[in-house]
Each structure stands twice: as C-alpha cells, then as structure tokens.
Steps between C-alpha positions, in 0.01 A plus 500: 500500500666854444666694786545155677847401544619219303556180644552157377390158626790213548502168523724366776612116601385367139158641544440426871418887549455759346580885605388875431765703508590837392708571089732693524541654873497371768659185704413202265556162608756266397796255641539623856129436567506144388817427667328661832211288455727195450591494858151445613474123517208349713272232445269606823228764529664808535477844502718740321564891512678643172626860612563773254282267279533738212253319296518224613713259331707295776204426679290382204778310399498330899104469407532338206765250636350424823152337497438597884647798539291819538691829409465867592627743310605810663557844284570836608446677163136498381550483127706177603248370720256534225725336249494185759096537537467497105749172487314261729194607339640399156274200368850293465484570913229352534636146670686727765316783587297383794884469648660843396374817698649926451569686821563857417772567786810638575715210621721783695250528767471399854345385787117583528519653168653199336250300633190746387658525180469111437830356591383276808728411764610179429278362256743402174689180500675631238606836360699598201633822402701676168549843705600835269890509532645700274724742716441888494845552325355291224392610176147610511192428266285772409209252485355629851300142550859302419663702762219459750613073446874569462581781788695376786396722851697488794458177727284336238623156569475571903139604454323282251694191658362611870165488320594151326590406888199609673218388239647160440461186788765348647697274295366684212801523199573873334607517172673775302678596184747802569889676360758343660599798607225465773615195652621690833141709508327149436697320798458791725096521478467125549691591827304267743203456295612239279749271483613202276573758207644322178626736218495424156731687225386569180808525262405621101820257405798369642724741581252753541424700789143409662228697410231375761464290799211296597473474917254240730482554884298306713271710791685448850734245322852456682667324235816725375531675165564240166653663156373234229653391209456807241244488211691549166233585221665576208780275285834692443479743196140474435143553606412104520417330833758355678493088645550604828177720517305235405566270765161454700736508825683743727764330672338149542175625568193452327363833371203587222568440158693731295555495103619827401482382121143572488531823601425740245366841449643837463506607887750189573654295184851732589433613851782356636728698306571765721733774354735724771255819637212366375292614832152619340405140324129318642754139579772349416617685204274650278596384133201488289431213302148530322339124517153508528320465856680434828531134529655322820582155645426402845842639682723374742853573614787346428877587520817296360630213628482381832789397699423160671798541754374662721674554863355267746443774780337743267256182362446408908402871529302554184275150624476677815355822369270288219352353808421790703357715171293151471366548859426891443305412127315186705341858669372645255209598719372832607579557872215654691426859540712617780791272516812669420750268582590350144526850318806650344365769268604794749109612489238379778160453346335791545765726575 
C-alpha cells in the first residue's frame, strides 16, 4: 500500500517460519539469530523469553524447533514489536502461533516496573538474547531504526542480564550471541547469578580473528567457566562451508542439527566474511548475495576437533559440575512467592 514502509516476508529453516521484516532499514535477521536459537535445546515444556526480540526471529526459530516450548517475545521499539505481531499472524504461522506471544517492554527495567511491564519474576526457563553492541566509537548508521538495534549504552550487558537473572527460574540456562570484545562485561554481569558459563568462538576462517562468541550460563550454577572448541564457518580462501561447522557436536556433546549448506539468502550466504572496521553491518558480515527468500536448516553448534585427552582432574571436575547443573535443571520449578533463598539476580521480587 503507498506510504507504508516496505517490507519483505522470508522463509527461514527450509520453510519452518516465515518472518515480516522491514527492506531496506532497519535490523533484519540473519546468522546470529539462528545461531542464538541453536543453543536452545529442550525436549520438555518450557517457557522461553527472547529479549530485544527485534522481530522476532531467534525465538520463532526456538518455536519452530521445539514442539513444547512456548515463547515470548519481548520488544522495546513499537514498529519492531509490530513487525513480530504481523509474523506470527502470517498464515505460514499458523502451526505455532498459539505458542509465540509480543510484549512491548523495555528489557532495561526493574523491580516493580519490570514486573508491571510483563517480565515476571521468575517465570522463563529459558531466555535468549542478541543485545545491540556496536560500541559508540563505531561507525554509525543513519537508518535511525538500525541504530535503535545496533547502539551499545552503558552497562547494557549488566542490565539486560540482571533482567535475564531475575525473570528466569532457577536452573534456568541464558543464552547470548555478543563481540568478543565483551567477554569481560559478559563474565562480570553473570557475577553470582549464573554460573557454568561455556563460550563458544566464532572464527570467519582459520587464522582469522573471531568475530562473535556464543555464551550459556546456568541460573545459580557453580560449575566454573568452559571455552569450547571454536566454530570455524568458512573454508580457507572462499565463501563455502567449512567440515568442521557442520559437525552436529560441540566438544562431545550432542547439540541441534546444523547444515550450513542449506543456508541461503542474501542476509547470510557471505555473512561470515567479516572485513576489518566493518562495525555498522545487521550480523556477521554483511556481503550481499541476492538468492531468493531466506532459507535455513535447523542449527546447532559445532567447533573443530575435539581433543579426547583430556586431563583426568579437569574430566573428575567437569563430571562434578555436569552433576550439580543436572540437580539445578531437575528444579526447574517455580519456588513460591516469598522464598528468596535460591535467587541470584541481585533484584528481590518486588523491589
């Protein structure tokens, strides 16, 4: 219709879902959203919070995947929000939509007004999040609604992952996609909220700096900090797929499937090709590669080879950990208004 912005409608994980999203401005889905969806893997009924949903295309993508999960999508920007709305109404939406919600709220907030704004104390086994994180002494877009997704504030990682803390139960698993650079922010806001972080590098190529980093941490976990084997995407010299990143394990254990040689598309065929100061891109690179609709496999993660020799104090340790994040997922319960005692998020219901 004239004087309505365009927008196009892509097909993602080989026609699984479909999404509304904005042509030409704007944040528009691609790679890093299907990698941060990858890390979602649970057969039970569950509950999941997207924040900084954008619109909406990690947690559709955890939707589409997992038959019991029911997903929330939260959105501070209203055109954004109402890019999400108009995707889960999409007639190709149909089979999911009774499972995928849009709360208009700033994820930022706290306490009481957290709470009135939709973001329930302790009510999300599991929540994902691709925060904005370009830095302020990055290049800037002039697309206004792109820099609303891309803009890094001050203690963005300490905020949104205090709300990621206090909305989510105990035992409940965080998941995020970030810069490397933001490793020592990441570690800092998990403080004593969450424990049992494993870090995954994502390299372009061998050789090559990493570009991104995919992190897990476990609500009131103990277990110490892992660095996984790095996820290699790209073969030396060109844009095809690499073996390694098509392995459907990370480090021995068993992950979601990922094929990256159905991925297709022109927001991700080459987004793994970063080039030096490219800070203003929607992903992982943003080489353009016209190919129809969006079309992408079911992901999972994946990184090299894995050394089988491992120390045996470290394995004693690491069976030791498994076995007390097994005991925190085994209570995956709500615990009753009023009792504090299990709570790391920093913020007392309420408060």
């Amino acid at each position: 219709m004239t004087g309505e912005p365009a927008q196009t409608i892509d097909a993602f994980h080989r026609g699984a879902f479909h999404l509304v999203q904005p042509k030409g401005r704007g944040h528009r889905a691609g790679m890093d959203a299907m990698l941060l969806a990858a890390l979602v893997a649970d057969d039970r009924p569950v509950r999941v919070a997207d924040l900084g949903a954008g619109a909406g295309a990690a947690g559709l993508a955890v939707a589409s995947r997992l038959a019991s999960a029911d997903v929330v999508l939260f959105e501070r920007s209203a055109e954004m929000a109402d890019y999400a709305r108009r995707s889960i109404l999409l007639p190709e939406n149909a089979h999911l939509a009774a499972r995928v919600s849009v709360v208009e709220a700033d994820v930022a907030l706290t306490a009481k007004a957290r709470n009135d704004a939709g973001l329930i104390d302790e009510s999300f086994h599991h929540v994902i999040m691709n925060p904005p994180f370009n830095d302020a002494g990055d290049r800037r877009t002039p697309d206004a609604l792109k820099a609303e997704a891309h803009a890094m504030t001050d203690g963005l990682f300490e905020s949104w992952i205090r709300t990621a803390g206090a909305i989510m139960i105990p035992g409940g698993q965080l998941s995020l996609i970030a810069r490397p650079e933001s490793i020592a922010e990441i570690v800092d806001a998990c403080g004593r909220r969450f424990g049992g972080i494993e870090m995954t590098a994502i390299h372009p190529r061998e050789r090559e700096n990493a570009v991104r980093i995919l992190v897990t941490a476990i609500k009131g976990s103990r277990a110490r900090l892992s660095l996984r084997a790095p996820l290699i995407m790209h073969e030396e010299g060109s844009h095809k797929f690499s073996p390694s990143s098509m392995i459907s394990t990370m480090a021995g254990r068993p992950m979601p499937g990922f094929d990256p040689r159905q991925l297709a598309g022109d927001e991700v065929e080459q987004q793994l090709d970063v080039q030096p100061g490219n800070h203003d891109g929607d992903h992982i690179g943003d080489a353009a590669q016209p190919a129809g609709s969006h079309q992408f496999a079911h992901l999972s993660l994946a990184g090299g080879e894995h050394d089988e020799r491992e120390d045996g104090e470290r394995k004693l340790q690491a069976e030791h950990d498994l076995r007390e994040d097994q005991k925190l997922r085994r209570a995956l319960v709500a615990v009753p208004d009023g009792d504090d005692r299990r709570r790391h998020d920093g913020d007392r219901p309420g408060d």
